[in-house]
C-alpha positions in Angstrom: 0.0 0.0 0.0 1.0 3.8 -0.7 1.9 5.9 2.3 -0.1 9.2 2.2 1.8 12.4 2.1 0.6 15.0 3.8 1.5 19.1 2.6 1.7 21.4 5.4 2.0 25.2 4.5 1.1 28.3 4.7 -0.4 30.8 2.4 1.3 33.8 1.5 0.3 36.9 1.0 1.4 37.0 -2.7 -1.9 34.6 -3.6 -4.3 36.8 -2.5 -3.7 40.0 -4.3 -4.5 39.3 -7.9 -8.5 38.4 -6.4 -8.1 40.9 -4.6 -7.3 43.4 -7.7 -9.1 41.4 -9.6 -12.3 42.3 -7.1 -11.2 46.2 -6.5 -11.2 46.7 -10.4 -14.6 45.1 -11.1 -15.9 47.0 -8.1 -14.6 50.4 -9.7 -16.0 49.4 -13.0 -19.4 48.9 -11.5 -19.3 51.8 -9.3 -18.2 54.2 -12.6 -20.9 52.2 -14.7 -18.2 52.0 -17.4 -18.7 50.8 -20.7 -16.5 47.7 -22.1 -13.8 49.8 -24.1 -13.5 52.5 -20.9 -13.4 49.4 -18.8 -11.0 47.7 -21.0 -8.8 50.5 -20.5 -9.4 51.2 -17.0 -8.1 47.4 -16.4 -4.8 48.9 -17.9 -4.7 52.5 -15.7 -6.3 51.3 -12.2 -3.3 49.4 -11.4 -0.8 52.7 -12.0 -2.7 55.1 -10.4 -3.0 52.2 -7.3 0.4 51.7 -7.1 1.4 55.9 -6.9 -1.2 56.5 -4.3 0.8 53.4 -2.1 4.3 55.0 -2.8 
């Protein structure tokens, strides 16, 4: 018989934040009741402006 292997872990932090973005950018889409093309682009702009407020 096989021997079971068990992985332990933990989840980093790194996993979360594309779900997260993912969720923050639909959210800001929905709020702005954007249509596709100025959605499509603000899938490409969100992230920037995200990243200078953080600095």
């Amino acid at each position: 018989m096989a021997d079971k292997q068990i992985i332990k872990g933990k989840m980093e932090i790194a996993g979360i934040m594309g779900p997260l973005w993912f969720t923050g950018w639909l959210f800001t889409v929905g709020y702005l009741g954007l249509p596709l093309v100025k959605a499509l682009f603000a899938a490409l702009v969100w992230p920037y402006f995200l990243g200078t407020s953080f600095r």
